[in-house]
C-alpha positions as CSV (number, residue, x, y, z in Angstrom):
1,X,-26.5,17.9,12.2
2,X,-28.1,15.3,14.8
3,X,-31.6,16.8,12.9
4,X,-29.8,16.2,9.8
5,X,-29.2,12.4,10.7
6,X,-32.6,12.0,12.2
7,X,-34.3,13.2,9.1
8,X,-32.3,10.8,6.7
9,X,-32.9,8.0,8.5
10,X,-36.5,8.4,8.9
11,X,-36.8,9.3,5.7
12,X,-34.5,5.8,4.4
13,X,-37.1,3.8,7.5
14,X,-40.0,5.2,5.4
15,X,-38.3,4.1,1.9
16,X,-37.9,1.3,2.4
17,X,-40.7,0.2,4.8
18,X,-42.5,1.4,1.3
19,X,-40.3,-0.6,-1.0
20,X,-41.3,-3.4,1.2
21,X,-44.9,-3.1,1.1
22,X,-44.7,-2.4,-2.4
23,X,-42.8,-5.8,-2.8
24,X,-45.7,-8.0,-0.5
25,X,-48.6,-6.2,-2.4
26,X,-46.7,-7.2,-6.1
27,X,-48.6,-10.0,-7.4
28,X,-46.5,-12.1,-10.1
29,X,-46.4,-11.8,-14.1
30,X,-49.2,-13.9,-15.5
31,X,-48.5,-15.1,-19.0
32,X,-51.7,-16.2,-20.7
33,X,-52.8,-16.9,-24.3
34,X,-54.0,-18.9,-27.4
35,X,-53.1,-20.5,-30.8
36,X,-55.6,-21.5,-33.1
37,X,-55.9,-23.2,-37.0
38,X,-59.3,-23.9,-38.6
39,X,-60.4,-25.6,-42.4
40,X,-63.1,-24.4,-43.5
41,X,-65.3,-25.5,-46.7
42,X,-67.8,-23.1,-48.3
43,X,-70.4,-25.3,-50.1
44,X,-70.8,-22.9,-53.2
45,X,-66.9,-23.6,-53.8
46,X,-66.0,-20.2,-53.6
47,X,-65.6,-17.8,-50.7
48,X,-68.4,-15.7,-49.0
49,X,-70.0,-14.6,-45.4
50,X,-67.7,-11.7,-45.1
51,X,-67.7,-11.7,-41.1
52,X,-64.2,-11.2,-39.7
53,X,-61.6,-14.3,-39.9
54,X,-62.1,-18.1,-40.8
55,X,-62.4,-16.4,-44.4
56,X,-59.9,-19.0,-46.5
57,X,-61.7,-21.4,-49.0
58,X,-60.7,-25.6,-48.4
59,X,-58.0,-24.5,-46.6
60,X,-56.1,-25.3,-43.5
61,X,-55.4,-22.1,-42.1
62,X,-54.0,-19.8,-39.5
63,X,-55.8,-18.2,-37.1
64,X,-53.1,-16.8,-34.9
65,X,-50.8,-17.0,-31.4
66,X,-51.9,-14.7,-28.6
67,X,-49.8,-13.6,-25.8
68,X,-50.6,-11.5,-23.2
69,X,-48.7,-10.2,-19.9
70,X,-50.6,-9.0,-17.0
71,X,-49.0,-7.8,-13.5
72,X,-50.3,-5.6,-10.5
73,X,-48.3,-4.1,-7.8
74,X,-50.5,-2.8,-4.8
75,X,-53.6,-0.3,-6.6
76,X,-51.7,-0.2,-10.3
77,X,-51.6,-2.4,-12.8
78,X,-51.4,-3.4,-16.2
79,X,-52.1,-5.3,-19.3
80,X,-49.8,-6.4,-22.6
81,X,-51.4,-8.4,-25.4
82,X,-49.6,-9.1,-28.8
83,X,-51.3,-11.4,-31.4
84,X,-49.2,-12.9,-34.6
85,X,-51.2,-14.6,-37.3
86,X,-53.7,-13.4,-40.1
87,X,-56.7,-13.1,-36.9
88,X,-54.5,-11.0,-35.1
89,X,-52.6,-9.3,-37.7
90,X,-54.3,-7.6,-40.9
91,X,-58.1,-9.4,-40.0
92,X,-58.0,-7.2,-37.2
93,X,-55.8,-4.4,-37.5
94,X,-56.2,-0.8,-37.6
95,X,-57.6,1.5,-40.6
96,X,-55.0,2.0,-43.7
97,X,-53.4,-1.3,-42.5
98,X,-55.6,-3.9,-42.8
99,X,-54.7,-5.4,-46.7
100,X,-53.9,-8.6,-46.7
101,X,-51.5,-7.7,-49.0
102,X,-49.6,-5.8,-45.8
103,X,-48.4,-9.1,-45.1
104,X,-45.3,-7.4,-43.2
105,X,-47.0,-6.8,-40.6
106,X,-45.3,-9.0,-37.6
107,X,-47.4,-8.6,-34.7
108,X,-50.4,-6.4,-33.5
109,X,-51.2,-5.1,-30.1
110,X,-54.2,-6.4,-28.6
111,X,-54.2,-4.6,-25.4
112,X,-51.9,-2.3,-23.6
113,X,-52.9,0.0,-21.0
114,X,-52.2,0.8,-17.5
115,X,-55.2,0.7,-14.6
116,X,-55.2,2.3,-10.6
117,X,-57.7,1.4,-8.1
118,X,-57.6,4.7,-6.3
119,X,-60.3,3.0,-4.2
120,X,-62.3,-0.3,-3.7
121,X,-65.0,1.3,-6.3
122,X,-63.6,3.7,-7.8
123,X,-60.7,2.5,-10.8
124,X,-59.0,4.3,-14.2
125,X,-58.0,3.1,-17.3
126,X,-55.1,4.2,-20.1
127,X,-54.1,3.1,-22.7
128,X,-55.5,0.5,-26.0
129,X,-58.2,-1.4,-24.7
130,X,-60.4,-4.1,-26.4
131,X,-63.5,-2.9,-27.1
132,X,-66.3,-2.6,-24.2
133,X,-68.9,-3.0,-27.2
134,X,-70.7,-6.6,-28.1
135,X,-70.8,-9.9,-27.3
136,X,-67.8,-11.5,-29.1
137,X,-64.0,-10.5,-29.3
138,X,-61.1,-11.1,-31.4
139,X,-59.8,-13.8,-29.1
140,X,-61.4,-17.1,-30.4
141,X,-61.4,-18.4,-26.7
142,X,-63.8,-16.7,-25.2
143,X,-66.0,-17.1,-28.3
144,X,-68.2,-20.1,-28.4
145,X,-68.7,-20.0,-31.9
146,X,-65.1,-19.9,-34.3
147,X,-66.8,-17.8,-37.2
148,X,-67.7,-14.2,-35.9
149,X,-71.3,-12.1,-36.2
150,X,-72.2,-9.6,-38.2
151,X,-72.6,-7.8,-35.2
152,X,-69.1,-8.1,-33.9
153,X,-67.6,-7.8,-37.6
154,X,-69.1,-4.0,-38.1
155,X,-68.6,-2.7,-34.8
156,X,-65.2,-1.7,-32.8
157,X,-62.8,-3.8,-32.2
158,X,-61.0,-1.6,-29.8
159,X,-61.0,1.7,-27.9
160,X,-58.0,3.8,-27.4
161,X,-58.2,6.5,-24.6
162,X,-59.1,6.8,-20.8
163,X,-61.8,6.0,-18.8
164,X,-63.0,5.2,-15.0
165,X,-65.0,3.1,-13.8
166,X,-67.5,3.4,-10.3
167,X,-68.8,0.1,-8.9
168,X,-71.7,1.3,-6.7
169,X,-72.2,-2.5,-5.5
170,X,-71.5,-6.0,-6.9
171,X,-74.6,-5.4,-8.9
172,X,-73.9,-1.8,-10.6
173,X,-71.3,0.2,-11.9
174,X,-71.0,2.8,-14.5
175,X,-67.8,3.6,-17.4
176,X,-67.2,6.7,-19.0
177,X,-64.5,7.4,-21.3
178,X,-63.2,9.8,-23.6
179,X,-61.7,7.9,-26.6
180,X,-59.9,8.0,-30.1
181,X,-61.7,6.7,-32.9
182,X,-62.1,3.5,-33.4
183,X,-59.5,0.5,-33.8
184,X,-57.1,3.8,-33.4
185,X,-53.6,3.7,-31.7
186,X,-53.1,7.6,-32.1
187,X,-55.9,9.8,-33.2
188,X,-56.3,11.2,-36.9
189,X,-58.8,13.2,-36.0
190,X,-58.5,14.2,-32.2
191,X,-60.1,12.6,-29.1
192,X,-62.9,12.6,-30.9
193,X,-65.8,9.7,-28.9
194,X,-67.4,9.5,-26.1
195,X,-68.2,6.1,-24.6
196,X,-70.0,4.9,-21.8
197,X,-71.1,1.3,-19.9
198,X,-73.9,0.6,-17.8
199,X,-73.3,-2.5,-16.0
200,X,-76.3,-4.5,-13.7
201,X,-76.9,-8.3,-12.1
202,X,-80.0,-7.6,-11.3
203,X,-79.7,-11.8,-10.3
204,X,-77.2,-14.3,-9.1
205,X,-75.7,-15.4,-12.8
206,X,-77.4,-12.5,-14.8
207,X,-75.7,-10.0,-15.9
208,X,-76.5,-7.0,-19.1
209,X,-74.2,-4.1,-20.1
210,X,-75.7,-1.5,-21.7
211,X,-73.4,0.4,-23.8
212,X,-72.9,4.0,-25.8
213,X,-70.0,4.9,-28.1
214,X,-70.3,8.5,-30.3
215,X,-68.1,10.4,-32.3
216,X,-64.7,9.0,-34.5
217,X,-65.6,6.1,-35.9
218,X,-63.9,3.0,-37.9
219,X,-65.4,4.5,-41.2
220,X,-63.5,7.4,-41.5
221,X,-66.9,9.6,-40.3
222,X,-69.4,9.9,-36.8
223,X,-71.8,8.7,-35.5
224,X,-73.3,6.7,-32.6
225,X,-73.8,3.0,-31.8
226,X,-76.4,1.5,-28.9
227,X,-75.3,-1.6,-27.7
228,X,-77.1,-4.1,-25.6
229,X,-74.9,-7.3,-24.3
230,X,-76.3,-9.9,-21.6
231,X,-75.7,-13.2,-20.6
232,X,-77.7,-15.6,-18.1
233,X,-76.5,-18.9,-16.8
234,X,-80.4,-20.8,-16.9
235,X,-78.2,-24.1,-14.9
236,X,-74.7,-25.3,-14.7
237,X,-75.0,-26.4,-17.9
238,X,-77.3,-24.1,-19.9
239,X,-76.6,-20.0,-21.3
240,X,-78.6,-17.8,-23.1
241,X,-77.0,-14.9,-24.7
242,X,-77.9,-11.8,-26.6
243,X,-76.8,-8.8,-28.2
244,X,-78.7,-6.4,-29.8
245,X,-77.3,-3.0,-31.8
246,X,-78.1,0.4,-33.8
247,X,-75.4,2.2,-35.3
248,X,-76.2,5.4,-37.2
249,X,-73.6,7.7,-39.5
250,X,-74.5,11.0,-38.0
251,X,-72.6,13.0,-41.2
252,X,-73.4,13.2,-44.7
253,X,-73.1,9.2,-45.5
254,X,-75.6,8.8,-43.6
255,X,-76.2,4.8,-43.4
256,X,-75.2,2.9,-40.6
257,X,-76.7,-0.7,-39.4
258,X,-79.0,-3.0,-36.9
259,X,-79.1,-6.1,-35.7
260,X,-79.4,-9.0,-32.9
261,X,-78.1,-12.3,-32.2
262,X,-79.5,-14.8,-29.8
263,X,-77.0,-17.8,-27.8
264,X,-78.0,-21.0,-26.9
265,X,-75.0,-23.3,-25.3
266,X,-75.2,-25.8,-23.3
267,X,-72.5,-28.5,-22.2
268,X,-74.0,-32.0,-21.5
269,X,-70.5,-32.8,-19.9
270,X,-68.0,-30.7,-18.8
271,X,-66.2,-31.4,-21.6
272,X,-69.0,-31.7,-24.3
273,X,-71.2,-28.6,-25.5
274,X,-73.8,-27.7,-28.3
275,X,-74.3,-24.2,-29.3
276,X,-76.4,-22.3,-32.0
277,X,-76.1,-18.8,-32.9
278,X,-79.3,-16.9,-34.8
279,X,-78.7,-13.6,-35.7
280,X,-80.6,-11.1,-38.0
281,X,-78.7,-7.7,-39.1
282,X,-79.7,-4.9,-41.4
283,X,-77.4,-2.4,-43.6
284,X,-79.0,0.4,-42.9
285,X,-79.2,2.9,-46.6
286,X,-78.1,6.3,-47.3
287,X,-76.7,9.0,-49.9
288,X,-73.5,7.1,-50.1
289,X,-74.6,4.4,-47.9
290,X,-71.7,2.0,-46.8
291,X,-72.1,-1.9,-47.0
292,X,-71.4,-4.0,-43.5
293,X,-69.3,-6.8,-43.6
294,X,-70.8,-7.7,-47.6
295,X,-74.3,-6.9,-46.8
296,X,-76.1,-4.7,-49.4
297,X,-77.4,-1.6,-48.0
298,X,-81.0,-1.3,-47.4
299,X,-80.9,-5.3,-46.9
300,X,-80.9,-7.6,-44.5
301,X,-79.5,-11.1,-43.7
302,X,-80.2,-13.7,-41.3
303,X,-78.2,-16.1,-39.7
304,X,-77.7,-19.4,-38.0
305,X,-74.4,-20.9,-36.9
306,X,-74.4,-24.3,-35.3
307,X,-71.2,-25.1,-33.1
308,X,-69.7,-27.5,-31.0
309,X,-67.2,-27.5,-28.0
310,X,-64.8,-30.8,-27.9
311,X,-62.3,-29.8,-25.0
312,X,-59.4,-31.9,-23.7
313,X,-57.1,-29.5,-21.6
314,X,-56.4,-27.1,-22.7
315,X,-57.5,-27.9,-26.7
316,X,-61.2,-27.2,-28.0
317,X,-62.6,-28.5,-31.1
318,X,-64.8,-26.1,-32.8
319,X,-66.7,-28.1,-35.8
320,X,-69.2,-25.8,-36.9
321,X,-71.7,-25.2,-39.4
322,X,-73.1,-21.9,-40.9
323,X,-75.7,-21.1,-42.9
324,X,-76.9,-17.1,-43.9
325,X,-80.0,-16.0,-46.2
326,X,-79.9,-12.3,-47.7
327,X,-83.1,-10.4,-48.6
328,X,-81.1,-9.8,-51.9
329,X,-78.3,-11.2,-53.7
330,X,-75.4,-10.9,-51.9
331,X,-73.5,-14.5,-51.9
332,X,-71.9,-16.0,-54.9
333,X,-72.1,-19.2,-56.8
334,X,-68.9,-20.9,-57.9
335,X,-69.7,-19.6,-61.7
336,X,-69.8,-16.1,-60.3
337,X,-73.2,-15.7,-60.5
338,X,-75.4,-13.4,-56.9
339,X,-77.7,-15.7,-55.1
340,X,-79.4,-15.3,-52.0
341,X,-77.5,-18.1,-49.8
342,X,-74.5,-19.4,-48.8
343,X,-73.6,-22.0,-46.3
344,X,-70.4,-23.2,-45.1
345,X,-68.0,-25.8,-42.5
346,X,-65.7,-25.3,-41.1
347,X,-63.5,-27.4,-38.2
348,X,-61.3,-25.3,-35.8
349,X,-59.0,-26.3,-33.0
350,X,-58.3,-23.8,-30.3
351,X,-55.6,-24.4,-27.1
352,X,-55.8,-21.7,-24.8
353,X,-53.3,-21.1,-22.0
């Protein structure tokens, strides 16, 4: 019995010398997000640029309210992200649900997955993860520019599935995952991708991913997309930016696209910056080729969005102005007659918190 007694109490000592590390090492619930509304003012009077969001015609429109809940206790943690608003509802939703005319959709997850740091280098990942893929995100706050690439509108916009992560310094660490198909909360067709992230700073402020994705993708087929993302802070006040992409349909569609898009931002004051996007991105053709965010396959469009950054607190203006050139016909004049060109402005106002 006096074993007995010893045992239980060591055994409540440990509990709850546990339960109190557990409760010094529990960091507390951050609550961040974002709302945005934009106008926006397409000079041939009718819609066109089909990129993702910032797509209504002299309109003041939504954009949408972001919330997300992050929290770590000791090694674990998590991540919670719901968005509510056409950018974060059926602009960005998931195969099969993204009508507009689904208008009953109330929310749609962002993020959710669970992380453990089994070591100082060595971390895994659960769960429904933004995508590791491109330059831009869904978010319009970490976005300089409110209207989204081509680029960023024809690749994934999130990865569902499980990966880990090695850092072998501060300057390079490696991701593999094995992953759904895109923009998928459950798999229709299996764990069916393979993804993968190279990441170097090969300098103080320079820093390049270069990333893999094959298998499942977000057009109901496979294939494989190269991705190259870096950024490198010139000064304090001056980026440069690019990303640069293949994707190829690897069964009978065939098809698939290319591209690359070049950033230039600088901030004159902390609170006033400049920014101009160029980008030039190719529908690549096929049997049954399929068309990338309205361009015509076996075409190609260039682009050049110029943006500013007004910020006060924690609001950003965003007036903007956007003009594209296709090597074919693939805008539209108010009379509904193809031409080559469209151009467009738009004024957005973004509080992040």
């Amino acid at each position: 019995m006096e074993m007995i007694r010893k045992f239980t109490f060591m055994a409540a000592f440990a509990a709850g010398s546990v339960f109190v590390a557990n409760a010094q090492d529990s960091a507390p619930l951050e609550i961040s997000g974002s709302v945005d509304t934009y106008y926006k003012y397409d000079f041939q009077k009718t819609p066109n640029i089909a990129t993702s969001f910032a797509t209504d015609q002299n309109s003041v429109s939504l954009g949408m309210i972001d919330l997300a809940l992050k929290k770590s206790t000791g090694k674990a943690s998590f991540v919670g992200e719901l968005s509510f608003g056409p950018r974060g509802q059926y602009q960005s939703l998931l195969p099969g649900d993204g009508a507009a005319a689904n208008g009953g959709n109330s929310f749609h997850i962002q993020n959710l997955y669970v992380n453990y740091a089994f070591t100082d280098k060595f971390s895994m990942t659960a769960g429904f993860m933004g995508t590791f893929v491109g330059y831009e995100v869904i978010s319009p706050t970490a976005n300089f520019n409110y209207s989204t690439s081509y680029l960023f509108s024809s690749g994934p916009f999130q990865n569902a599935g499980i990966k880990g992560t090695y850092a072998f310094s501060d300057k390079v660490s490696l991701m593999v995952g094995l992953f759904n198909e895109w923009n998928a909360y459950t798999a229709t067709r299996g764990v069916s991708s393979v993804g993968a992230q190279l990441m170097v700073a090969p300098v103080k402020d320079w820093t390049a991913y270069l990333n893999v994705i094959t298998g499942g993708d977000g057009y109901g087929g496979y294939g494989t997309e190269f991705d190259l993302t870096t950024s490198y802070q010139v000064t304090e006040s001056f980026k440069v930016g690019l990303n640069a992409a293949d994707f190829s349909k690897s069964d009978a569609e065939d098809g698939g696209f290319t591209g690359a898009a070049l950033y230039l931002q600088n901030f004159f004051t902390p609170n006033i910056g400049l920014g101009v996007r160029g980008e030039y991105f190719k529908a690549k053709s096929g049997a049954t080729a399929l068309s990338f965010a309205g361009v015509v396959p076996d075409e190609s469009v260039f682009a050049v969005t110029l943006s500013a950054n007004l910020k006060a607190g924690g609001l950003t203006f965003i007036p903007e102005v956007r003009l594209d050139n296709g090597s074919a016909n693939m805008f539209f004049k108010s009379n509904g007659s193809a031409t080559k060109s469209a151009a467009q402005f738009s004024l957005a106002a973004v509080y992040a918190f």
